[in-house]
C-alpha positions in Angstrom: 22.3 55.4 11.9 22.3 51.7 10.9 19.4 49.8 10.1 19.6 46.2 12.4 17.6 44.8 9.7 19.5 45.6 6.9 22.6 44.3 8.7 20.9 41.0 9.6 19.8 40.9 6.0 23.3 41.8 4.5 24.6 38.8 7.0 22.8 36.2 5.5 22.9 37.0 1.7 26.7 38.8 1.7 29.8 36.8 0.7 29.8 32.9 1.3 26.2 33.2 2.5 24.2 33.4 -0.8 26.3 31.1 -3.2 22.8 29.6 -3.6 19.7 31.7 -2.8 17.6 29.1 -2.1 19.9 28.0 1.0 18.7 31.5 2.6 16.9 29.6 5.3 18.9 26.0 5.5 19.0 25.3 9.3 16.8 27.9 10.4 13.7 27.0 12.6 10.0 28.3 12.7 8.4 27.9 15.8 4.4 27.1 15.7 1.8 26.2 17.9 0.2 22.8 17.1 -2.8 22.4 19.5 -1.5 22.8 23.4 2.1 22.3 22.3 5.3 24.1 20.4 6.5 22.6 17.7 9.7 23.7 16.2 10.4 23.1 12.6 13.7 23.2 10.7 13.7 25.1 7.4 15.7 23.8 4.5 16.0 25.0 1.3 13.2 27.1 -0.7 11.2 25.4 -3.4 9.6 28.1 -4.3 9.1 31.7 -4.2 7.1 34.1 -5.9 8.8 37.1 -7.7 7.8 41.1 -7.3 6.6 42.7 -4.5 2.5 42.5 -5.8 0.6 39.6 -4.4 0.8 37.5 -1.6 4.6 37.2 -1.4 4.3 33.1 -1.4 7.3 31.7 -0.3 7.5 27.2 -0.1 10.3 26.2 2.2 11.5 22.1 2.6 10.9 21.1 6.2 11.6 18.5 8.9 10.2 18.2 12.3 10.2 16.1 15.0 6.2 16.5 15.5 6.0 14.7 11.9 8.6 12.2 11.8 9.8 10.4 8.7 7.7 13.2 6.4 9.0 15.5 4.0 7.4 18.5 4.2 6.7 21.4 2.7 6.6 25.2 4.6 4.4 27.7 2.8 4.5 31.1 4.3 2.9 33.9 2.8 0.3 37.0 3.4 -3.0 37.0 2.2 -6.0 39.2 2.8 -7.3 38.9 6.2 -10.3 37.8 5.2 -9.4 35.1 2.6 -10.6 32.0 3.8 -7.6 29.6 4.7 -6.5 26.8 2.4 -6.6 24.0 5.1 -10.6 24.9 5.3 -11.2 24.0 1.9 -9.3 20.8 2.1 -11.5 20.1 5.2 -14.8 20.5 3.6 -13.3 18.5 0.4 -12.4 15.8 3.1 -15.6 15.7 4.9 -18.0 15.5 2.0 -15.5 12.4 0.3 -15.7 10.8 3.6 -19.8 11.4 3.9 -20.2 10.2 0.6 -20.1 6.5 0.3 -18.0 6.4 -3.4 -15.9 9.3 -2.8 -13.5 7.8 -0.9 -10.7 7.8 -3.7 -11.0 11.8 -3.4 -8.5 11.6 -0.6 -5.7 10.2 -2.6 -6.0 13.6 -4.8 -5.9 16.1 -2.4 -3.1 17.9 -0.4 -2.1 16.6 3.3 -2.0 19.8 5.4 -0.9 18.7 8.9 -1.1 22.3 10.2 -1.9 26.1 9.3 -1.2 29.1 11.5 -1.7 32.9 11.1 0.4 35.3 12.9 -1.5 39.0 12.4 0.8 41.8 12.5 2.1 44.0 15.2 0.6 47.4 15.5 4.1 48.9 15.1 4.5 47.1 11.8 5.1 48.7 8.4 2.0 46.5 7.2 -0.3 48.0 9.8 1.0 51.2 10.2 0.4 51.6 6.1 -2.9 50.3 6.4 -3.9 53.2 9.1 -2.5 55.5 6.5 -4.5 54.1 3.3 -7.6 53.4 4.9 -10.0 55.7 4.4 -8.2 58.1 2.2 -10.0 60.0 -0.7 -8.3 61.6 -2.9 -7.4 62.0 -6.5 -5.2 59.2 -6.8 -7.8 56.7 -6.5 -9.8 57.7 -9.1 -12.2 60.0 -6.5 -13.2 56.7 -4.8 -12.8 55.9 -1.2 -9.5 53.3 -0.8 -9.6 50.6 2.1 -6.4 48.7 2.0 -6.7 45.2 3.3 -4.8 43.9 6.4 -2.9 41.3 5.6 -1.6 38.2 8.0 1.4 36.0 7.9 -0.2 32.3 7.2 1.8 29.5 7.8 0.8 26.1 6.4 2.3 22.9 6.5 2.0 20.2 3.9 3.0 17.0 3.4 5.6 17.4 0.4 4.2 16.5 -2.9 6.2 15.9 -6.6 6.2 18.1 -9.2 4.6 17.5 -12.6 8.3 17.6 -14.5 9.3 15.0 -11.8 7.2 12.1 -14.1 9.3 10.2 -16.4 6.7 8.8 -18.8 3.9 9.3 -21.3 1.8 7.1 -19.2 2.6 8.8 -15.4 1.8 12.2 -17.0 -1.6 11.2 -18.3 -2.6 9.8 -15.2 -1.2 12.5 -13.3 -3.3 15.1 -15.6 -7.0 12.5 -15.2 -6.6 12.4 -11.6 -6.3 16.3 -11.3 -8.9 16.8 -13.8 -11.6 14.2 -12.4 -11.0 15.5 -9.0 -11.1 19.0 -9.9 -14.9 18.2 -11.3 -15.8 16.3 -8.4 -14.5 19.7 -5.9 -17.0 22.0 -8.2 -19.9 19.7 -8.1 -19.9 18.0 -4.1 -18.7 20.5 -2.0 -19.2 23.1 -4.2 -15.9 24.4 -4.3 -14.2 26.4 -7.0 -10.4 26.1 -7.1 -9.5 29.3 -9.5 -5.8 29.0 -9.7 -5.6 25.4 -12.0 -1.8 25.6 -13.1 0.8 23.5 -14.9 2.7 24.5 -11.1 -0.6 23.5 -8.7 -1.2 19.7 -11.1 1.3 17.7 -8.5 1.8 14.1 -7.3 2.7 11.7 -4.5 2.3 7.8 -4.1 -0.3 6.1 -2.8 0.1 2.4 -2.0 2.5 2.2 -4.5 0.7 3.9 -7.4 0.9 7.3 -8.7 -1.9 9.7 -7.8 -2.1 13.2 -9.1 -2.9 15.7 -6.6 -4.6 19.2 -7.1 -2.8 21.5 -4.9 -2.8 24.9 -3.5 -6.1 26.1 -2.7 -5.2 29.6 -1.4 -7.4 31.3 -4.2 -10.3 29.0 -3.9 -14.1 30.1 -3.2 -17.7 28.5 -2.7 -19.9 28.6 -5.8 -22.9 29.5 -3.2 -21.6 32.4 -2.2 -19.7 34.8 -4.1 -18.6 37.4 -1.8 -15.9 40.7 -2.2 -12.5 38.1 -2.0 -14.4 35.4 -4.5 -14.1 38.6 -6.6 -10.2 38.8 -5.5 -9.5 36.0 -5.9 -10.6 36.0 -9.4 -8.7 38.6 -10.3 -5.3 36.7 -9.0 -6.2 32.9 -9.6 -7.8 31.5 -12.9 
């Protein structure tokens, strides 16, 4: 019998289709929920995506929607932990203490935009779920005589306003500006809102423009944990991030 997915899958990546790989979603559309409203958002082509099938399958998409108009943007879609605390709550708390604090301002300009983050849990007919009914639980031999509870995971959806590279910079000066902003903000994160980023990267040290300079801007808090309490994902996360 034919697997539907497979054919779908062999439709969009068979001849003429995947000259490029990174055109496997040009055109499509992602539908999310942005407060009482639908918002539809085209999909262009994929910035980038993480390799092997351990992890959290991270996949950055170029967007455009209507909701945001004139903006770049950036579609991250992957599946963390269940529990991991979402990305767009740390930048929250990194907004609200720079905004309480009356010389922080500047903290802003370093900083990702996220103009929306959405989870979508799985189905219980899904693979995902269906394997996790299986694993959880289990005690045998194969995990070391210890009991094994696999994590449900959830699709999260995040939307950012799109941000430069650091291999985008085109001189001495831009890149050691690029690498004090990240640095001085990264310091500020650990000591004010007690936040500890874990995943600081040559890919995560990024930039936009801000009244016409450049700002570096320390992106991608997905692995990111309070100092004050260190909990079973801080752990995770420390195992994954840096």
């Amino acid at each position: 019998m034919p697997d539907p997915f497979l054919e779908v899958y062999r439709h969009y990546t068979g001849v003429g289709m995947a000259k490029d790989s990174k055109t496997l979603f040009s055109g499509r559309h992602i539908k999310l929920q942005v407060g009482d409203q639908s918002v539809l958002v085209k999909l262009g082509r994929i910035i980038m995506r993480q390799t092997g099938i351990i992890g959290r399958n991270t996949c950055v998409v170029e967007g455009t929607s209507a909701a945001w108009p004139g903006r770049e943007l950036a579609v991250k879609i992957s599946w963390p932990a269940s529990s991991w605390v979402p990305e767009n709550t740390f930048v929250d708390e990194i907004k609200r203490a720079a905004e309480a604090q009356e010389d922080a301002a500047w903290v802003l300009d370093h900083i990702p935009t996220i103009l929306h983050a959405e989870d979508f849990p799985l189905l219980p007919d899904s693979p995902g779920y269906k394997l996790r009914e299986y694993l959880s639980g289990r005690d045998d031999k194969s995990f070391d005589d210890k009991v094994f509870n696999y994590e449900l995971r959830v699709c999260r959806v995040t939307v950012h306003e799109r941000l430069q590279p650091l291999d985008a910079l085109t001189t001495p000066e831009d890149y050691a500006q690029v690498i004090f902003d990240v640095f001085q903000v990264h310091c500020w994160i650990y000591d004010h809102p007690r936040i500890m980023h874990r995943d600081l990267s040559q890919g995560n040290i990024m930039w936009h423009r801000r009244r016409g300079r450049i700002c570096g801007v320390l992106n991608d808090f997905d692995l990111s944990s309070y100092r004050d309490k260190q909990d079973a994902s801080s752990w995770n996360s420390t195992l994954y991030g840096s």
